[in-house]
N, C-alpha and C positions, 0 to 999 in steps of 0.2 A: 434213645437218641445216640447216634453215632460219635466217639469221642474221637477229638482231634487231634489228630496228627500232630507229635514234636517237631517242633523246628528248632532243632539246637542252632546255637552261635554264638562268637566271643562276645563276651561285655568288657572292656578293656576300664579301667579306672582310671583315669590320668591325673587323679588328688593321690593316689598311692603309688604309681609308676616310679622309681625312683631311675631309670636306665640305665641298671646295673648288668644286661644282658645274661639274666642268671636262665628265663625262658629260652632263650637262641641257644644256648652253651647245653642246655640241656637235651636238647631235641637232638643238636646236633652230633652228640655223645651215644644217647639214648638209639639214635638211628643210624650211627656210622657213617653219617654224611661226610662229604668230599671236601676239602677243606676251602673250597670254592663254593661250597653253597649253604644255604640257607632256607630254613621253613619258614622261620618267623626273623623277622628286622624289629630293629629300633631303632627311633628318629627322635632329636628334639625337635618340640614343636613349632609353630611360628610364636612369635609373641603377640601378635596380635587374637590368639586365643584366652589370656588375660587381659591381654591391652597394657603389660607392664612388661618388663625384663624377666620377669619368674621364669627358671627354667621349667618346664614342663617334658616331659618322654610320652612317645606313642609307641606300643608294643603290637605290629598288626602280622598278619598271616594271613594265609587263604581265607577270606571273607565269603565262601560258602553261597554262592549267589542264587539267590531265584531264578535266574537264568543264567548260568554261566557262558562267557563268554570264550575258556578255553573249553567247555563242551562241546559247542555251536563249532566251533573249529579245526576240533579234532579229527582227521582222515580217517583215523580206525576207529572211530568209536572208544578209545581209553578210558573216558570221563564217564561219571555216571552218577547222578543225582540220588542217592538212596532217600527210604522215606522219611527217614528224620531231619532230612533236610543236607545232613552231608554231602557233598562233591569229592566221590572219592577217584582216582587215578589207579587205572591198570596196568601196571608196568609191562606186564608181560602181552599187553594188545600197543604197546606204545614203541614205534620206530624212530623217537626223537629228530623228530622234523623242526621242533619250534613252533607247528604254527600256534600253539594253544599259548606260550609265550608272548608271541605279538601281541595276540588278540588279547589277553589279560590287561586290560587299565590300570591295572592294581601292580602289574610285576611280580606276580607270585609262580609260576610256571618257573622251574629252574633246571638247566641242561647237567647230567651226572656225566663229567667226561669220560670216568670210566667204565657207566654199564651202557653208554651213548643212547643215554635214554632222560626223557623227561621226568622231574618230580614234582612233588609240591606235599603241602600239609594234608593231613587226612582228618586232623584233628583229632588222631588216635581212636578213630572208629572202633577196633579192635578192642583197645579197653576199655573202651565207654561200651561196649554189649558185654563185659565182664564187671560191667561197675566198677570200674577204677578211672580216676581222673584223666586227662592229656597230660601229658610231661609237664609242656609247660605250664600248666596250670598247679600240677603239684609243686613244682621249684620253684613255682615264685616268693621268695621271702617274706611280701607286704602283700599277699594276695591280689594284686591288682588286676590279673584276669582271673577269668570265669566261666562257666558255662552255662546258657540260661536258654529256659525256654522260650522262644519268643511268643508261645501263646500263654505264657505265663506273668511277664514282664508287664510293667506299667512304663508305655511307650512314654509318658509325660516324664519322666524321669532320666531321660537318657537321649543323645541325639545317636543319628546314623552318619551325621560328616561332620568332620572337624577343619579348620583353617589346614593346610598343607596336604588334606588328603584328597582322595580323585570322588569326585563326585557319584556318591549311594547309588542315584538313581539311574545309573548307566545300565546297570546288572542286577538291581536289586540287591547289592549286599544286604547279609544278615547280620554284620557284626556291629555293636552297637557299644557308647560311648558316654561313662560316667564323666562330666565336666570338673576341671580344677575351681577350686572355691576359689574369690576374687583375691587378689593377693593383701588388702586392706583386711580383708577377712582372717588371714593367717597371721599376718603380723600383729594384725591387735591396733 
């Protein structure tokens, strides 16, 4: 029997997120980015994902889509679906036109003014085929992202949308979503 294919993707935890931006500060160090952009954002979340005032942080990034919707868009062909599931960006096939920006739901395509060229996360492709973590996944202090296989994962355990974010099923994102415990639960 034929084994199946990885499909890596973030597992974001939002009981340990604390939105200290130590994953953004790091990619963007680690990668020499523009001081205009960004791989990875962080947002506090709505509160109606508690249902209380608890602040809660979402730490997301390229979401890795089943379909991507900056590939489908792309003029030159830059995007490319590897078979782990990755959406990785060719810089050197990419004439930063924007349009894989539009077409992103998610807002993760980001313009480099200086090499007037498109980016985005790769999720550190490169060292995940050396066996070493993403950036951000090694900086985070509380561990609260990860990377997991999703043919490995117990889908019951985890959603794919949360209150404030663009709706999974547009694209198929892969990145998926440990839930903050009820706030009566942490207080006691």
């Amino acid at each position: 029997m034929a084994e199946k294919k990885k499909r890596l993707a973030f597992l974001i935890n939002l009981e340990r997120c604390i939105g200290c931006n130590a994953c953004t500060i790091s990619c963007k160090s680690f990668y020499d980015l523009h001081p205009s952009m960004k791989r990875r954002f962080v947002r506090e979340t709505d509160e109606m994902l508690t249902g209380t005032a608890k602040r809660c942080y979402i730490s997301t990034a390229c979401n890795h889509c089943d379909q991507p919707a900056c590939a489908k868009a792309c003029p030159t062909g830059a995007y490319s679906k590897l078979d782990n599931g990755i959406v990785k960006h060719n810089q050197d096939r990419c004439i930063g036109c924007k349009m894989c920006a539009t077409a992103c739901p998610y807002g993760v395509p980001q313009y480099d003014p200086v090499k007037k060229k498109m980016d985005k996360c790769s999720m550190c492709w490169d060292r995940i085929e050396v066996g070493e973590l993403p950036i951000c996944v090694s900086s985070c202090p509380l561990e609260a992202i990860s990377i997991v296989d999703l043919n490995e994962i117990d889908e019951s355990q985890v959603v794919s949308d949360v209150p404030g974010f663009v709706d999974s099923s547009i694209t198929g994102s892969s990145t998926r979503f440990i839930l903050p415990k009820a706030t009566s639960v942490v207080r006691g």
